[in-house]
C-alpha positions as CSV (number, residue, x, y, z in Angstrom):
1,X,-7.5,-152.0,122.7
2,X,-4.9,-150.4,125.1
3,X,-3.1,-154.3,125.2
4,X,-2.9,-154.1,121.3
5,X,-1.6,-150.6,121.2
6,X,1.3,-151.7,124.3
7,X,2.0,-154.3,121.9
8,X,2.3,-152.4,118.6
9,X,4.3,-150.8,120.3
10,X,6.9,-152.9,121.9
11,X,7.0,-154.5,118.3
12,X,8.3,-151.1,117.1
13,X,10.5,-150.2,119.4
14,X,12.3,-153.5,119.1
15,X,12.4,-153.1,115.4
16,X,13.5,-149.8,115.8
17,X,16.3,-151.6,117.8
18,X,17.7,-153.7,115.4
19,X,18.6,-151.3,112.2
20,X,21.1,-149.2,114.1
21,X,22.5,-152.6,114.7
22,X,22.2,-154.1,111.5
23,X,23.7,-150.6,110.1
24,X,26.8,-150.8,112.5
25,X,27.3,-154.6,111.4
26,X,27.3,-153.6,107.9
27,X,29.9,-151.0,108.3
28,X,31.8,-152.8,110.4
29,X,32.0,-155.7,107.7
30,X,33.1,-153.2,105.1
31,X,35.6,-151.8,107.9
32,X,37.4,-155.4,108.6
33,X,37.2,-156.2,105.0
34,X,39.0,-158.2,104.0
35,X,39.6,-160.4,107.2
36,X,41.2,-163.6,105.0
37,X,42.7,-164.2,101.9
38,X,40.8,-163.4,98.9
39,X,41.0,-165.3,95.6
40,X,41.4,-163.5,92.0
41,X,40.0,-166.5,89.1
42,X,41.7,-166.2,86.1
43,X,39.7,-168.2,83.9
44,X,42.7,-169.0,81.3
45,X,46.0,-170.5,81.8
46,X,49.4,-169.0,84.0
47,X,51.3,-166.8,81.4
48,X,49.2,-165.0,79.7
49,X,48.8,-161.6,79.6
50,X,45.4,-161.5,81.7
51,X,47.1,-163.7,84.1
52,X,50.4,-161.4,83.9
53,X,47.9,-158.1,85.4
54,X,46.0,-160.6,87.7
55,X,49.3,-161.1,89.3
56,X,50.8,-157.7,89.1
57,X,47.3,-156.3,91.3
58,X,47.0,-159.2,93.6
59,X,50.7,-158.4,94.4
60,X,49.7,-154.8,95.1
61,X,46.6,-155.4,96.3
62,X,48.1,-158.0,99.5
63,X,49.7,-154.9,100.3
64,X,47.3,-152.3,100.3
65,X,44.5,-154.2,102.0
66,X,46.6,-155.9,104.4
67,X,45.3,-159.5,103.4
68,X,46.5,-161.9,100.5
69,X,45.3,-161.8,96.9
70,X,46.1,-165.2,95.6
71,X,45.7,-166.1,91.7
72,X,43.4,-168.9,90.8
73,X,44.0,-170.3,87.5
74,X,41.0,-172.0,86.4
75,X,40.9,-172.4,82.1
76,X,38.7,-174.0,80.0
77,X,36.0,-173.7,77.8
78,X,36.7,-170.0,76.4
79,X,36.7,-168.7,80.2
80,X,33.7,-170.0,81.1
81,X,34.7,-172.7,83.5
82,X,36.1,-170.0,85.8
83,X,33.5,-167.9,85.2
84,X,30.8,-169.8,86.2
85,X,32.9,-170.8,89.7
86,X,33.0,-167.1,90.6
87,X,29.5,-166.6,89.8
88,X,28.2,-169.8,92.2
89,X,30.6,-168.1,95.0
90,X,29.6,-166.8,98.2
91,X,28.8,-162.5,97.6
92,X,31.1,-161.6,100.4
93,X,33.9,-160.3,98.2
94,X,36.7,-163.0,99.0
95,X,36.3,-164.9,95.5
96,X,36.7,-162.3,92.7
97,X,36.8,-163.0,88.4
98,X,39.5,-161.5,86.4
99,X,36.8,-161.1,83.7
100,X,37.5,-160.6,80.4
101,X,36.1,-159.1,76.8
102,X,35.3,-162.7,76.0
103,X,33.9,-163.7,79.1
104,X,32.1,-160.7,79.7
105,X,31.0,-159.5,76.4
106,X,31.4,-162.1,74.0
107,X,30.5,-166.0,75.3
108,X,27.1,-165.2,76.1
109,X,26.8,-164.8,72.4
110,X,28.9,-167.6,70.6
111,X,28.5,-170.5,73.2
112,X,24.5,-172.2,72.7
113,X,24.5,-173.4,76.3
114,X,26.0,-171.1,79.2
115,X,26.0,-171.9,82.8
116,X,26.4,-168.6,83.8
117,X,25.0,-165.2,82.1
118,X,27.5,-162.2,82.6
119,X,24.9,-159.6,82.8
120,X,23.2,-160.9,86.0
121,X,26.0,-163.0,87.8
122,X,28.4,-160.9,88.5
123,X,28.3,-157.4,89.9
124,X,31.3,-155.0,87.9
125,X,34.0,-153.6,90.8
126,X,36.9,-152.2,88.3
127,X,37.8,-152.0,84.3
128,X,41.4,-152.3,85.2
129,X,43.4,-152.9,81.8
130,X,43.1,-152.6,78.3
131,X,45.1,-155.0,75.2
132,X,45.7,-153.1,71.7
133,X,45.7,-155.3,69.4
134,X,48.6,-155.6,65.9
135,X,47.5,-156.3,63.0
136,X,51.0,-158.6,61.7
137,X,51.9,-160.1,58.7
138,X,55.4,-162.4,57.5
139,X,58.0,-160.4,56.4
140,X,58.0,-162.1,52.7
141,X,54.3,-160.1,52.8
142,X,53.9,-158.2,49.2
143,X,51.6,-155.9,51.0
144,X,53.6,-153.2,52.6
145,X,50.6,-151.7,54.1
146,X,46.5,-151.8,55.0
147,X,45.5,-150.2,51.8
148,X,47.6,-152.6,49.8
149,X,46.2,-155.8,52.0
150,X,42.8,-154.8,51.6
151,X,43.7,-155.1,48.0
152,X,45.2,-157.9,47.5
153,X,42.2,-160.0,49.5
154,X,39.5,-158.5,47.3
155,X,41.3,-159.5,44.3
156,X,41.8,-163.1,45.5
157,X,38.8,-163.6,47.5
158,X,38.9,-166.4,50.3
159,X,42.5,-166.9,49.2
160,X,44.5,-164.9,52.2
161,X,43.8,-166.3,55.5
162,X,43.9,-165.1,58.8
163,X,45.2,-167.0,62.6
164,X,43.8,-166.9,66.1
165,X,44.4,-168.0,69.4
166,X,41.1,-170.1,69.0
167,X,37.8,-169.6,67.6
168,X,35.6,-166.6,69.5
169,X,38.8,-164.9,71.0
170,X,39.5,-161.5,70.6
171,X,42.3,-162.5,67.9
172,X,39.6,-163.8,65.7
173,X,36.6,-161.4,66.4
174,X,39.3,-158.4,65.3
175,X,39.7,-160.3,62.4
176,X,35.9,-160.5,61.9
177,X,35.6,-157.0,62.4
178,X,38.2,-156.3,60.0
179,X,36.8,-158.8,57.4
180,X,33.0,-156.8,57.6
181,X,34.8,-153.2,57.7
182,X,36.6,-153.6,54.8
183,X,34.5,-156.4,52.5
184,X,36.7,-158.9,52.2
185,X,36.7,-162.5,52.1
186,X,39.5,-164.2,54.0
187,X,39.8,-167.7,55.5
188,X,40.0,-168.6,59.4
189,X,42.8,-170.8,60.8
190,X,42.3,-171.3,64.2
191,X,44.8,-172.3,66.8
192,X,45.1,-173.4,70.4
193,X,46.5,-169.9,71.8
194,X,49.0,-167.3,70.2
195,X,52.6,-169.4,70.2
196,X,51.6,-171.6,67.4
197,X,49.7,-169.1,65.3
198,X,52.8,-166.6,65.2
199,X,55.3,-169.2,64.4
200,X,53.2,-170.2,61.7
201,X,52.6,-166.1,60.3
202,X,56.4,-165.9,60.8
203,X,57.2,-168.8,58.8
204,X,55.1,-167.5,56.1
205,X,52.0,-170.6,56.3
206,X,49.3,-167.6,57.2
207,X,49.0,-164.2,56.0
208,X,48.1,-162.5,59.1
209,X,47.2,-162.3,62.7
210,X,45.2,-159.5,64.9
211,X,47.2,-160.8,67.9
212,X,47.3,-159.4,71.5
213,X,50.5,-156.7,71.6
214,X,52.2,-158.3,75.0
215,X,52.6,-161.4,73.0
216,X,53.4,-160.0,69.1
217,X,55.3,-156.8,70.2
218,X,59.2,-158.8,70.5
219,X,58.6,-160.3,67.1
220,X,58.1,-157.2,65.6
221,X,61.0,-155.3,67.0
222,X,63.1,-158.0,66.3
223,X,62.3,-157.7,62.8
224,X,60.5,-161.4,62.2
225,X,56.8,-160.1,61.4
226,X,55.6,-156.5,60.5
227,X,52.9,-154.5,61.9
228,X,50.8,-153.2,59.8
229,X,48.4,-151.5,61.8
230,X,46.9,-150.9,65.6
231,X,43.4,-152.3,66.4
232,X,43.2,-149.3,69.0
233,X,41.9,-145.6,67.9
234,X,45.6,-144.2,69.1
235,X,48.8,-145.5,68.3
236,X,51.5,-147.4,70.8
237,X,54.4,-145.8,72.2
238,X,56.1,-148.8,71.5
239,X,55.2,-148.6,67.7
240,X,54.9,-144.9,67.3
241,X,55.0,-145.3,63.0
242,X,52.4,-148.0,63.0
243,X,49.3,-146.6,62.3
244,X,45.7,-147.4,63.4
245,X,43.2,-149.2,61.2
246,X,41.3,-146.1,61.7
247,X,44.2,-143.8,60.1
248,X,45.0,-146.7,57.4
249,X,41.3,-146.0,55.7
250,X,39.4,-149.0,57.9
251,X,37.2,-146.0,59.0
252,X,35.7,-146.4,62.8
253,X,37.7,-149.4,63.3
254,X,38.4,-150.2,67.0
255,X,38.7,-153.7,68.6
256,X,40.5,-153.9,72.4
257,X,41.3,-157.2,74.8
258,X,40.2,-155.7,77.7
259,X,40.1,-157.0,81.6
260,X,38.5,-156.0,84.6
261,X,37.7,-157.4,88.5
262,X,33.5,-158.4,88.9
263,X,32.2,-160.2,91.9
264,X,29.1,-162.6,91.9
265,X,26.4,-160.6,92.0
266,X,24.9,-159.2,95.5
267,X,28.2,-158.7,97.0
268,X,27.9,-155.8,99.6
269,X,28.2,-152.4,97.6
270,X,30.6,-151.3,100.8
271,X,32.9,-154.4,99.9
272,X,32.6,-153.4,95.7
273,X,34.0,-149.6,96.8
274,X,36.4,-150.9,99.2
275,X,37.9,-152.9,96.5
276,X,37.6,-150.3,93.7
277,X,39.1,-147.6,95.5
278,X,42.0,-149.7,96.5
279,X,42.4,-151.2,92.6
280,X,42.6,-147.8,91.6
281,X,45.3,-146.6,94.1
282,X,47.8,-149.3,92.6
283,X,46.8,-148.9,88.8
284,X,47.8,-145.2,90.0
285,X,51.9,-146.3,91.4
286,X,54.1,-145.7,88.7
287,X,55.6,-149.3,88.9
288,X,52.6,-150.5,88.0
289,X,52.0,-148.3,85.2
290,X,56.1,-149.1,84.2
291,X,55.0,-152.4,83.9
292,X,51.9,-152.3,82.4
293,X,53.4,-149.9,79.6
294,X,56.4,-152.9,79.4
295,X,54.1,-155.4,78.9
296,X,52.2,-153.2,76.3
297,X,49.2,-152.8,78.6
298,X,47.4,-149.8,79.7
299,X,45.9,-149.4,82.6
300,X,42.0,-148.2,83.2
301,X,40.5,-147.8,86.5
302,X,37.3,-146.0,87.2
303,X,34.7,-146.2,89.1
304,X,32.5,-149.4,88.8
305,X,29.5,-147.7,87.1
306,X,31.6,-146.7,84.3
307,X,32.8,-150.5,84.1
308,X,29.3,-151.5,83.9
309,X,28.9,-149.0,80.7
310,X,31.2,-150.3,78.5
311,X,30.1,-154.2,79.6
312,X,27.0,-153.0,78.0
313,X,28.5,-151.4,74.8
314,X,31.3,-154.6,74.3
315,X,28.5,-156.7,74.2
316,X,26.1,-155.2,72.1
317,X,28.9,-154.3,69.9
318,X,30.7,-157.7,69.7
319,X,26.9,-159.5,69.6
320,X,26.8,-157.8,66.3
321,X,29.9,-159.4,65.0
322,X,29.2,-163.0,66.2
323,X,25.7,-162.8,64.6
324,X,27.1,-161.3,61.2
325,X,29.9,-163.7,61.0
326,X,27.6,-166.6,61.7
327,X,29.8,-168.4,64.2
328,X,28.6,-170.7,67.0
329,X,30.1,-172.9,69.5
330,X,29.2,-176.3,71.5
């Protein structure tokens, strides 16, 4: 009995042993972090404006941590092909997502088959930026305002039409939104990104595009489209007389391109802080926030709990929209 108790005993003790170890390993992980470069996926083509912020922090961000932050491009697929590489990554915080609202919040619900599912893959580290979207129509447009566009489609249903950078992007889920809002029937011309889709509102071939500010903003200051509305709830400073949907009588209307840094899931909550505080520091340098504003971008931050919120809310929000508008892709 005494033997078994001796060794009960020497088994605890050695146990006992090995946490303050394990602790001081952990801390000293999240201490050295980052010890090599770490990788930012952008799961969309270079140029874009989610690729533009990507860019901006990593810059910053090789700075403040003392390691480099290189951009990955990797597109395809609505974002899911880089996606699905950061979530089948290592957890040890040197491959990160530039996640998106489409990636994050709105896939899951248009594509049949997904490789990856947002909710469990990836572990939220900072809601960095946030898109407003314009509502712009050709010049040659009759309608001079919402009210008078809303009009106009419900007397000729299915008759205006509507561009997007692609089918499921935030350009045509706006547009969705708008379409349920305000009960009316217009028709869906999808394009492969935003440069075709606004040289085709400009000339005149579509009646409209919800199209991401950074990219719309120049063709409405010089005079070749006009904004009709804001898909935010507050108006930009760049636009200051263009009203949101909400104040144009699309009551409760709100529709954002948003972006944010996730890891895969299981990456060391020490290494998610680490990360957030620093992401949060640079959204914070007035450069960066120069820029941002430039580039008609806002800047969010938080901390990563908050992030993880409004995950939730995009996508039971935007899950609603893809069901009601019946759209589905291969």
């Amino acid at each position: 009995m005494k033997a078994l108790f001796r060794a009960a005993a020497i088994t605890v003790a050695a146990l006992a042993s090995l946490f303050p170890a394990a602790a001081s390993a952990q801390g000293a992980d999240a201490d050295s972090y980052p010890s090599k470069p770490v990788r930012i996926v952008v799961p969309f083509a270079a140029g874009g404006s989610t690729d533009l912020v990507a860019r901006l922090l990593a810059d910053k961000l090789s700075t403040e941590l003392k390691q480099p932050f290189v951009v990955d491009n990797r597109g395809g697929a609505g974002g899911n092909i880089g996606a699905d590489a950061v979530a089948k990554a290592p957890a040890d915080g040197y491959t990160l997502l530039m996640g998106t609202t489409g990636v994050l919040a709105i896939n899951q619900h248009l594509y049949k088959s997904m490789s990856y599912d947002a909710g469990k893959d990836f572990t939220p580290v900072s809601y960095t930026s946030l898109i407003t979207n314009i509502l712009v129509v050709p010049q040659a447009m009759p309608a001079r305002n919402v009210e008078e566009l809303i009009a106009m489609a419900r007397s000729k249903p299915g008759h205006l039409s509507f561009a997007s950078s692609g089918a499921g992007s935030s350009t045509h889920l706006s547009a969705e939104l708008f379409k349920a809002m305000a009960g009316v029937d217009i028709l869906h011309v999808p394009y492969k990104g935003s440069s075709q889709a606004l040289t085709d509102v400009v000339a005149g071939q579509v009646t409209m595009l919800f199209d991401n500010a950074p990219s719309s903003l120049g063709f409405v200051q010089q005079g070749k489209l006009r904004a009709l509305a804001v898909t935010s709830t507050k108006r930009l400073p760049m636009l200051p007389d263009v009203p949101t949907l909400d104040e144009a009588g699309v009551k409760g209307y709100e529709s954002l391109s948003w972006s944010g840094i996730v890891a895969p899931a299981a990456t060391p909550r020490p290494v998610v802080t680490k990360l957030n505080r620093a992401i949060d520091r640079v959204l914070k340098m007035d450069d960066v926030r120069q820029k941002l504003a430039a580039m008609g971008v806002e800047p969010v931050g938080g901390a990563p709990e908050a992030f993880s919120r409004h995950i939730r809310v995009e996508n039971e929000k935007w899950g609603k929209v893809v069901k009601a508008a019946g759209i589905s892709l291969n």
